[in-house]
C-alpha positions as CSV (number, residue, x, y, z in Angstrom):
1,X,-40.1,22.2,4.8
2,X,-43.1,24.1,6.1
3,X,-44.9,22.8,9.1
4,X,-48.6,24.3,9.9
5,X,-50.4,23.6,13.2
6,X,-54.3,24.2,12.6
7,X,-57.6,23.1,14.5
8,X,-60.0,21.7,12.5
9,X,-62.0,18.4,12.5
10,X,-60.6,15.4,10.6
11,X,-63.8,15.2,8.7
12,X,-64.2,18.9,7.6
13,X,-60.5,19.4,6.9
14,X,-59.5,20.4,3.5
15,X,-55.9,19.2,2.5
16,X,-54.0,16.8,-0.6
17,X,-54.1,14.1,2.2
18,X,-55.1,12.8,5.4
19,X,-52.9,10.7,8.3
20,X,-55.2,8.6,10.6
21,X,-53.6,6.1,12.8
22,X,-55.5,2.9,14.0
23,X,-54.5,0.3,16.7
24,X,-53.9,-3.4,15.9
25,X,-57.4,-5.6,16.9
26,X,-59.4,-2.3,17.9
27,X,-62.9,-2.9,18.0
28,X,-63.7,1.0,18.5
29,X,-62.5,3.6,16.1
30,X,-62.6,6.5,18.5
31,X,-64.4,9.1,18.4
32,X,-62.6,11.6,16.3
33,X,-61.7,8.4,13.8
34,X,-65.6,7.4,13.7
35,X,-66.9,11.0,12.5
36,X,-64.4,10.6,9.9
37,X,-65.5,7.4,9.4
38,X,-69.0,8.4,9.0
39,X,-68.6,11.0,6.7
40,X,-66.4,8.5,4.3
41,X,-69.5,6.3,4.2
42,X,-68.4,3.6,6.7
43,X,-64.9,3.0,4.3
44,X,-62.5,3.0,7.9
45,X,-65.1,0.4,9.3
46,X,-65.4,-2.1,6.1
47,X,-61.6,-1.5,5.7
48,X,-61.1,-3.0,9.1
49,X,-64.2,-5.6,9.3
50,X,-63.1,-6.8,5.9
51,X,-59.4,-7.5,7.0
52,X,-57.7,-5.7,4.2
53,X,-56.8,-3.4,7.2
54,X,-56.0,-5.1,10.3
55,X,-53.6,-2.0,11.8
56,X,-49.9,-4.1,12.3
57,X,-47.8,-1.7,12.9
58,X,-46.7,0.2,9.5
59,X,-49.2,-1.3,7.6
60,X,-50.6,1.1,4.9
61,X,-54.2,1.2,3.5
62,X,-55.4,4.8,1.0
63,X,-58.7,5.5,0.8
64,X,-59.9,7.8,-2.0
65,X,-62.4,10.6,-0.5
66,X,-64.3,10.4,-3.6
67,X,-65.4,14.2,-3.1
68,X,-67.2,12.8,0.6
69,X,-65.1,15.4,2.8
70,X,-62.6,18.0,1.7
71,X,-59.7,15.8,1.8
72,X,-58.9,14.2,-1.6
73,X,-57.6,11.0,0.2
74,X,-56.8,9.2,3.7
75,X,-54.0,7.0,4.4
76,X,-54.4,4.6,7.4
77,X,-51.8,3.4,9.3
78,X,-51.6,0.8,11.2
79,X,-49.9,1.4,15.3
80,X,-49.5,-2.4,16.2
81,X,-51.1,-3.2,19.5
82,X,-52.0,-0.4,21.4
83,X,-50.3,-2.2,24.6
84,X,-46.7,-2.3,22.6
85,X,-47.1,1.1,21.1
86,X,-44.1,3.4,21.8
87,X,-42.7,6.8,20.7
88,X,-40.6,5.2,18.3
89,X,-43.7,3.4,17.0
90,X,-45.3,6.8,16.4
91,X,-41.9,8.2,15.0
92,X,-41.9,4.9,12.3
93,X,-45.8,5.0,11.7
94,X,-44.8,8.9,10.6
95,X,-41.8,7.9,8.5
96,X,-43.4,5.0,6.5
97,X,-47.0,7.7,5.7
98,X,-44.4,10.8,4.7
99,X,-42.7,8.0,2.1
100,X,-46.1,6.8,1.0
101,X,-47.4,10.1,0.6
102,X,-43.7,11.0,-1.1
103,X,-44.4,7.9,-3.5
104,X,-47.4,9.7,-4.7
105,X,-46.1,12.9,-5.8
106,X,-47.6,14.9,-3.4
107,X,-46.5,18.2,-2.1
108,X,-48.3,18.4,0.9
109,X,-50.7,16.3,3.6
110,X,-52.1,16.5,7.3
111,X,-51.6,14.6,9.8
112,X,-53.5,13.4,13.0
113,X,-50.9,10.6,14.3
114,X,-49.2,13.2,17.0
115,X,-53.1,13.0,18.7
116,X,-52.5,9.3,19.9
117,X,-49.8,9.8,22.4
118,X,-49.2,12.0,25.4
119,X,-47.7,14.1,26.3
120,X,-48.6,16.1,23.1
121,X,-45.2,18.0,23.0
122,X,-43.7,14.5,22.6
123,X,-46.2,12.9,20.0
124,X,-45.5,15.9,17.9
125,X,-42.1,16.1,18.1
126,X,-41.8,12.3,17.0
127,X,-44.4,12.6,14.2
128,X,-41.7,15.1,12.8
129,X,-38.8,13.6,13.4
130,X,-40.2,10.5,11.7
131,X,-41.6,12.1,8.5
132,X,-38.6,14.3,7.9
133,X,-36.1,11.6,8.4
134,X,-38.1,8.7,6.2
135,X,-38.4,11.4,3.6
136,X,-34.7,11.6,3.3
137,X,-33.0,10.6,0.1
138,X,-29.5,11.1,-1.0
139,X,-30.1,12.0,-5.1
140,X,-27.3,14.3,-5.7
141,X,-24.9,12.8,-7.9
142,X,-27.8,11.2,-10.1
143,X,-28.2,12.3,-13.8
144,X,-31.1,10.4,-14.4
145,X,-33.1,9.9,-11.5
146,X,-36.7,8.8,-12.6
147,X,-37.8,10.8,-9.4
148,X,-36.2,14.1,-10.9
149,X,-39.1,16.6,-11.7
150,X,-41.5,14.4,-9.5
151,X,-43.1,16.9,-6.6
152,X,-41.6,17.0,-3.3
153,X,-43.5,17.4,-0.4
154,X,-43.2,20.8,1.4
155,X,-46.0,21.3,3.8
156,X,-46.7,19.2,6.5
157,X,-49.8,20.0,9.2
158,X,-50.5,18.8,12.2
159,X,-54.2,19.0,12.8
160,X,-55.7,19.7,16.5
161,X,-58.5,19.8,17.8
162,X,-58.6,23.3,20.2
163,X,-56.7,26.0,20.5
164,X,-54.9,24.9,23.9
165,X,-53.2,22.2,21.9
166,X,-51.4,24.2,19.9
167,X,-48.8,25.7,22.0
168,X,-47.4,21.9,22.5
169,X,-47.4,20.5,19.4
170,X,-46.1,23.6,17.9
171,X,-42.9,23.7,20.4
172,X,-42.8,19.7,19.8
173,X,-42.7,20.2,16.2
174,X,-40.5,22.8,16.0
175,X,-38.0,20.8,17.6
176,X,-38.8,17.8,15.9
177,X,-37.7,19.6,12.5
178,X,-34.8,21.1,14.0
179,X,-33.7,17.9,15.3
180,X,-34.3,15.7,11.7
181,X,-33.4,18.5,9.7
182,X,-29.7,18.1,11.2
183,X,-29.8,14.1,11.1
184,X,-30.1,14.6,7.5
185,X,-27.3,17.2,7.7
186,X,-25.1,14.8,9.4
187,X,-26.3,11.9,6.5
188,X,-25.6,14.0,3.6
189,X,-22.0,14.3,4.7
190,X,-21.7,11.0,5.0
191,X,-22.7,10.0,2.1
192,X,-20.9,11.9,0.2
193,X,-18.2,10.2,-1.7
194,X,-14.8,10.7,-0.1
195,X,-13.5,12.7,-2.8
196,X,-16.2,15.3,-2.4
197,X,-15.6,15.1,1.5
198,X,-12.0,15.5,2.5
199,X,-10.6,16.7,5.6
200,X,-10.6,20.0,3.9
201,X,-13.7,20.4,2.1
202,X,-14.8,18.9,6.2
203,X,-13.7,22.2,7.3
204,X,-15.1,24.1,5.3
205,X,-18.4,22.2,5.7
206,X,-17.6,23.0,9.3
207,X,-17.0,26.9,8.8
208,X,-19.8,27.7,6.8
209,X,-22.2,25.8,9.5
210,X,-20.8,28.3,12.6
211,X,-21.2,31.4,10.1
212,X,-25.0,29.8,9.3
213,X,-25.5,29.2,13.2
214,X,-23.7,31.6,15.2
215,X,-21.1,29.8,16.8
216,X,-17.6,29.6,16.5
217,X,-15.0,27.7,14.5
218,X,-11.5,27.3,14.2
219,X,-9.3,24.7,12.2
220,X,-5.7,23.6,12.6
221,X,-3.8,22.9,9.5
222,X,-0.7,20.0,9.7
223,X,2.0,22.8,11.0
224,X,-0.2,24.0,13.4
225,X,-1.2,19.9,15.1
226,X,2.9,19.8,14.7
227,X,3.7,22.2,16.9
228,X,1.3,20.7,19.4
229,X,2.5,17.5,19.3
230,X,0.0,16.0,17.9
231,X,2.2,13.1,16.3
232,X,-0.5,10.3,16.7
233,X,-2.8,12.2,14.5
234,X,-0.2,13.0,11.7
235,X,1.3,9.3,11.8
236,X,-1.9,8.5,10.9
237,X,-2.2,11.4,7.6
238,X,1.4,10.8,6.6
239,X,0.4,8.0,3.7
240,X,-2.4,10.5,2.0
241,X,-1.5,13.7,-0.2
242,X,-5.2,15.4,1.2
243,X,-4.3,17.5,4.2
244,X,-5.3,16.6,7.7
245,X,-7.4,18.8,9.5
246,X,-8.3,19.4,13.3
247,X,-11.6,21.4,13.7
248,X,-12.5,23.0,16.6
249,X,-16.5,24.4,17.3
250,X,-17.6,26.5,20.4
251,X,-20.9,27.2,21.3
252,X,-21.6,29.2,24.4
253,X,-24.9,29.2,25.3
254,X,-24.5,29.4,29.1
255,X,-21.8,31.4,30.2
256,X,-21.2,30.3,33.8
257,X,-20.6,26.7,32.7
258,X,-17.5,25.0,31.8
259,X,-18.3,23.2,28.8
260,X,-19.5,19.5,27.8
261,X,-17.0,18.5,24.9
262,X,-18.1,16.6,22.3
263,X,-15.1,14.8,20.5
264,X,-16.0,13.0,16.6
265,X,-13.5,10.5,14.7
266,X,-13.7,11.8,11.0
267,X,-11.4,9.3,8.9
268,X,-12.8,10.6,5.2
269,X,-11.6,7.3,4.1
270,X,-10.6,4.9,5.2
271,X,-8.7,2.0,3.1
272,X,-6.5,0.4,6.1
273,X,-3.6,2.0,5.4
274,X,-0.5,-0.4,5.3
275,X,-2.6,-3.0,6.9
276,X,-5.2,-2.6,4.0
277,X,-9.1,-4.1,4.2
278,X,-10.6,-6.6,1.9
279,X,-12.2,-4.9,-1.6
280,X,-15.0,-6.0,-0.9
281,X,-17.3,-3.2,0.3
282,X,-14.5,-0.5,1.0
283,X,-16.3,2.0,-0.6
284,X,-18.5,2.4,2.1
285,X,-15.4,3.1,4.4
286,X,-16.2,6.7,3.3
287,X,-18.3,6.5,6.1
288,X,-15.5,6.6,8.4
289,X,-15.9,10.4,9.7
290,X,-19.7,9.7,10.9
291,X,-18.6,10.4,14.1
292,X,-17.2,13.8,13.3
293,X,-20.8,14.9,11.5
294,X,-22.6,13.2,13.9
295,X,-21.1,16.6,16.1
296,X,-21.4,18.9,13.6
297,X,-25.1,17.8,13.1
298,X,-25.5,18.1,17.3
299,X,-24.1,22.1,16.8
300,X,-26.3,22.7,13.7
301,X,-29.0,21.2,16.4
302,X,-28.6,22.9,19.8
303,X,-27.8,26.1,17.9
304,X,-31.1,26.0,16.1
305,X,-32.8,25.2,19.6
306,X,-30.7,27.6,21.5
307,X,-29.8,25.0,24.2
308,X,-28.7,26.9,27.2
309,X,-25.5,25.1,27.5
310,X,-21.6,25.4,26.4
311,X,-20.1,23.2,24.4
312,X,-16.6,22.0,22.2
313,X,-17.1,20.0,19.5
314,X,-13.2,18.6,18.6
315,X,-13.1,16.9,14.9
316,X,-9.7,15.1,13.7
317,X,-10.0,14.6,10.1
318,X,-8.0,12.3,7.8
319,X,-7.6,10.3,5.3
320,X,-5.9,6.5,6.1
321,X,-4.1,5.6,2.9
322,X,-1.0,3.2,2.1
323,X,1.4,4.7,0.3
324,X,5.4,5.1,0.8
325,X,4.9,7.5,3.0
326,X,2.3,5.8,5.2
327,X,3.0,4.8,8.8
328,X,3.9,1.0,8.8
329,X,2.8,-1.8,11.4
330,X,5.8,-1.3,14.0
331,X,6.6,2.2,14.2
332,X,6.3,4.1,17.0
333,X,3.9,7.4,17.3
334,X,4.0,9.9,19.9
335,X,0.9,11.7,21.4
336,X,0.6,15.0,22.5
337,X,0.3,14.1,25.9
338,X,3.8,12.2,25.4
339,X,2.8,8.7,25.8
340,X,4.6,6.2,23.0
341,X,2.4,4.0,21.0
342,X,3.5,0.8,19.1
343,X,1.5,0.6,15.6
344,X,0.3,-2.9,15.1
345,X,-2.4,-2.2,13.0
346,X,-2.6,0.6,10.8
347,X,-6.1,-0.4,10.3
348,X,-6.7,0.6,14.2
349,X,-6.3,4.4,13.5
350,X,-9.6,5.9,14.6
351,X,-8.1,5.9,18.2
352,X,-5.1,7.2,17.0
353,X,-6.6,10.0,15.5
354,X,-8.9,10.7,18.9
355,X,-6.1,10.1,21.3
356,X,-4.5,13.4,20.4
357,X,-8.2,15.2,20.9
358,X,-8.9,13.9,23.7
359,X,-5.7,15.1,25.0
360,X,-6.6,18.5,23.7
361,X,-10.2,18.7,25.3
362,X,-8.2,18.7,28.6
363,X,-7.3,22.3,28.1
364,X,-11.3,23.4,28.0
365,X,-11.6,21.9,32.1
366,X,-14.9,19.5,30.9
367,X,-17.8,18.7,33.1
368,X,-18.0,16.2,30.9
369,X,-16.4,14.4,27.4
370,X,-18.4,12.0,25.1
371,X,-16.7,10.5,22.2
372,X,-18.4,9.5,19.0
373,X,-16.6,6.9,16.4
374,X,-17.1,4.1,13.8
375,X,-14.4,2.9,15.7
376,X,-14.6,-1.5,15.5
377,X,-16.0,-4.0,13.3
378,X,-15.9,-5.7,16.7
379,X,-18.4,-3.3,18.2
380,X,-20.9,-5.0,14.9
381,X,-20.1,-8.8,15.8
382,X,-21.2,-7.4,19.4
383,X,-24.0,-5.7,19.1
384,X,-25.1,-5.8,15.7
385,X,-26.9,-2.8,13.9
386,X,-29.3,-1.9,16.8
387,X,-27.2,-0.4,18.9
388,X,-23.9,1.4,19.7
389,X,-21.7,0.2,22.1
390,X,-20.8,2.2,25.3
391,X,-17.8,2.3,27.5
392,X,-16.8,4.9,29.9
393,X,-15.6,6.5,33.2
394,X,-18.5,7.7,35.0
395,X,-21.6,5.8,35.2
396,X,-23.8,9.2,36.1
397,X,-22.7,10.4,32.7
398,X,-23.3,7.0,31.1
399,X,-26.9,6.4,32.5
400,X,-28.0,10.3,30.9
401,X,-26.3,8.8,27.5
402,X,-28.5,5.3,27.9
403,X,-31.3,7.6,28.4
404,X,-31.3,9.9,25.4
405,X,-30.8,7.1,23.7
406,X,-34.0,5.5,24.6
407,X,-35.3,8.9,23.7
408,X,-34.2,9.2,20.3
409,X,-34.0,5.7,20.1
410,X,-30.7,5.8,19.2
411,X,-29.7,3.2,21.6
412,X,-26.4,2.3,23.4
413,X,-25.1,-0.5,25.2
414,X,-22.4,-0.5,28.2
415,X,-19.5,-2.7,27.8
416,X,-16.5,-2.9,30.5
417,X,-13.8,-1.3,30.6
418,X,-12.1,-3.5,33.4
419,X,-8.4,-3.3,34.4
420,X,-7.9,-7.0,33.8
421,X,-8.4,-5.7,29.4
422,X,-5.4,-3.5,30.4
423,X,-3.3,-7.1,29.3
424,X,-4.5,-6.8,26.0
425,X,-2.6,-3.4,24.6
426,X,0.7,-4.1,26.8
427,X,4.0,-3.1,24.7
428,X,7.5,-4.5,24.7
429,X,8.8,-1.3,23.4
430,X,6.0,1.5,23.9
431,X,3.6,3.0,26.4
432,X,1.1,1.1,24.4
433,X,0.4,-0.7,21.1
434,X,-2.8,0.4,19.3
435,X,-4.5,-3.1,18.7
436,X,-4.4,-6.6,20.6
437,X,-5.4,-10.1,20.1
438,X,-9.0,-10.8,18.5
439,X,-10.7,-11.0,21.5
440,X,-12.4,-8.1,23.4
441,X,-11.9,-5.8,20.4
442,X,-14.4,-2.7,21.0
443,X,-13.2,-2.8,24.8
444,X,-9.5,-3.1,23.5
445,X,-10.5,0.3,21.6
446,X,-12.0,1.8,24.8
447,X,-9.3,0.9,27.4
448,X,-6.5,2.5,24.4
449,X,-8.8,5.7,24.7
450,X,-9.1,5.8,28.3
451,X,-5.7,6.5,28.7
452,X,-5.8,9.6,27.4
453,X,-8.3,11.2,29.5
454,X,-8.5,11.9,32.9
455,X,-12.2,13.7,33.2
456,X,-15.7,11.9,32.9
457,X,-15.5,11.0,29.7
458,X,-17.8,8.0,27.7
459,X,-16.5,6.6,24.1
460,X,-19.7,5.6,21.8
461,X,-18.6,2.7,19.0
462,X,-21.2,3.6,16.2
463,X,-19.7,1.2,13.4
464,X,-22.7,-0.9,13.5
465,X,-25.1,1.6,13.8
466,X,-24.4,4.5,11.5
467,X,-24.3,3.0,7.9
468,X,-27.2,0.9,6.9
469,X,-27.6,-1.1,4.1
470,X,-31.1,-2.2,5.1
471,X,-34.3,0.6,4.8
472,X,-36.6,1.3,7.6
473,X,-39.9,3.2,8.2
474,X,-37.3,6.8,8.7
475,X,-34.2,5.4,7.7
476,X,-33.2,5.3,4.0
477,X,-29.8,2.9,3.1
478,X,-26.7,4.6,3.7
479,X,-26.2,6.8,6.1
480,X,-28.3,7.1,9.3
481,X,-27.1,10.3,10.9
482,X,-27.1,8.0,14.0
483,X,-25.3,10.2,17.2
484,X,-27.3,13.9,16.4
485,X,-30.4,13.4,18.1
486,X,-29.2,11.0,21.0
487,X,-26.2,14.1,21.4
488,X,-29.3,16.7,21.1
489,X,-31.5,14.8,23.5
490,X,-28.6,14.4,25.8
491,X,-27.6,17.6,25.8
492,X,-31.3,19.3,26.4
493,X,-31.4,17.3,29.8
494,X,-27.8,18.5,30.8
495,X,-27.8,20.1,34.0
């Protein structure tokens, strides 16, 4: 995707199409909106007077230029109220244009929607993030798509109006593409089917991303976890014939720092094991390594905006399959760090798979260790598909999360971790069994986690928020890429 910054009037600008955002209930245009509004004959002004455009938020109305300014057409979009408008606001009125414009066959338009909003840097950092994520689609494996030939939009400008603008929305932009551009990363491997995404073709995925990127990679194969005890990890591959995989990423950025570690559950699939799910909907448990692209999308990010900061991204990969070689509900794993852990559910092997990397992130000496997993159905009764749950050991740490959330809008939610949960995940005849009663079951999964750290750490549940059967303004069904630019946002604020 191309992205142009120009200065120019809305009126005299010559492009396929036009973006012009308009407030809920506004009695005044603006100015900039009124000289456009003039030179299209007064069609803004009947629009609105007329009520076929009152401006709720993601409302759509075209207006065909007719040959009255350079433009062949202008989209209106409507903000909401201008009292309720937010950056994500901005970020959806961008999405829902981009797939209108998309819709048309269109190869290119302008926008003015980053103008609306300061700080400009901001604005036009949403505007992209909004249009490059809603014009997402997954089309890969279709033969006959009737959208196959259709134009594709490559050019997207963001119109100014001087010169000292441009150095803002340019740098906003810029990151706003980077940003999207490895969201969609992070959705494409998720929705792959799982045969096309093993734990090995994961790895190679990973490889060819360091290579593209400049950082480092390194994978260890099943000999190579054995030998370092990683026994909770291979209990859980034992039932598939696809080879586990344990991949490690480095980026070093700032050399004096030890390094934030960024740890991502990547079951390829996920069928339950022994302690198999319903049919119903399974398929979708290829989205069970979200977590793990959700860090490889945060590497292809900070990479691609040279973030000045070190960082391990830790990926156990998987598959969780019955078979007669599966682990079983009452055997007995061993960690790396030596602690015994009774299997009660073999369908509670996302935290058995990050117990052994969090026991290996220990070695790097983090400032800091976020984990990232489609860890419990609980976590979706609890909190739905708005946000991800959040527990963890260090509030500091969990109040920059909570904030680059609200940035990205990728929001999180704190649950407890309290010593009173410890009850649930008591053993008769190991350290700890993987899986409790009913109740408390996200915190169940944090308080299993949490004994395998002992640095500031914070575990994010993502398994209601990162699949989406539902289509928003930026977010297609399937996979959201949720994780990558709440991990990006986080990370450009670490200090």
């Amino acid at each position: 995707m191309e992205v142009k910054v120009k200065v120019g009037k809305q009126e005299k600008t010559k492009a396929e199409a036009l973006i012009v955002g308009v407030f809920e209930g506004s009695k005044r245009l603006g100015r900039d909106v009124s000289s456009l509004d003039k030179a299209l004959g007064g069609a803004i002004r009947e629009a609105v007077d007329s009520g076929d455009f009152k401006g709720k938020l993601n409302q759509t109305y075209l207006i065909p230029a007719m040959g009255k300014i350079s433009t062949a057409r202008v989209l209106l979009i409507g903000l909401g109220k201008e009292k309720e408008f937010t950056t994500d606001r901005l970020r959806q009125a961008s999405g829902k244009s981009a797939v209108c414009f998309s819709g048309l066959g269109l190869a290119s338009f302008t926008t003015t929607l980053h103008l609306v909003l300061k700080p400009l840097q901001d604005a036009s950092q949403a505007v992209m993030e909004g249009a490059l994520l809603g014009l997402y689609r997954f089309k890969k494996y279709k033969t006959n798509n009737e959208e196959n030939g259709k134009m594709e939009i490559r050019e997207i400008t963001l119109l100014v109006n001087s010169v000292k603008e441009t150095d803002q929305v340019s740098n906003g932009a810029f990151t706003g593409k980077v940003m999207a551009e490895a969201a969609n990363f992070a959705r494409d491997m998720v929705n792959e089917p799982s045969n096309r995404m093993t734990p090995s073709i994961m790895a190679k995925t990973a490889k060819l991303l360091a290579e593209n990127f400049g950082f480092k990679c390194r994978v260890l194969d099943r000999d190579e976890m054995g030998r370092l005890g990683m026994g909770s990890i291979l209990g859980v591959a034992q039932g598939s014939n696809e080879p586990p995989r344990f991949i490690i990423l480095e980026y070093n950025g700032n050399k004096k720092e030890k390094p934030v570690v960024l740890v991502g559950k990547a079951i390829t699939f996920d069928s339950g094991g022994i302690s198999i799910k319903p049919a119903e909907k399974m398929e979708i448990m290829k989205s069970d390594m979200a977590g793990g692209a959700a860090v490889m999308g945060a590497f292809m990010a900070m990479a691609g905006l040279k973030l000045p900061v070190n960082v391990v991204g830790l990926i156990p990969a998987t598959e969780n399959m019955p078979s007669g070689t599966a682990c079983k509900p009452g055997d007995v794993l061993k960690a790396s760090n030596g602690k015994t852990i009774e299997i009660i559910s073999t369908d509670a092997e996302g935290r058995l798979i990050l117990a052994d990397a969090l026991v290996y992130a220990k070695r790097y000496e983090p400032k800091a260790v976020i984990d990232m997993a489609t860890l419990t159905g609980a976590c979706v009764v609890a909190l739905g598909r708005h946000a991800s749950g959040m527990l963890g050991t260090d509030e500091k740490l969990m109040t920059m999360i909570k904030e680059a959330g609200e940035r990205s809008y990728e929001r999180v939610w704190q649950l407890p971790l309290w010593e009173e949960y410890e009850e649930l995940l008591k053993s008769d005849i190991a350290d700890v069994k993987n899986s409790g009663a009913r109740e408390a079951g996200t915190i169940a999964g944090g308080i299993f986690l949490k004994k395998f750290v002992d640095y500031p750490w914070v575990h994010i549940d993502i398994a209601g928020t990162g699949w989406d059967s539902k289509e928003g303004p930026y977010r297609p069904k399937g996979a959201t890429g949720v994780g990558v630019r709440m991990l990006t946002e986080f990370l450009m604020g670490w200090k």
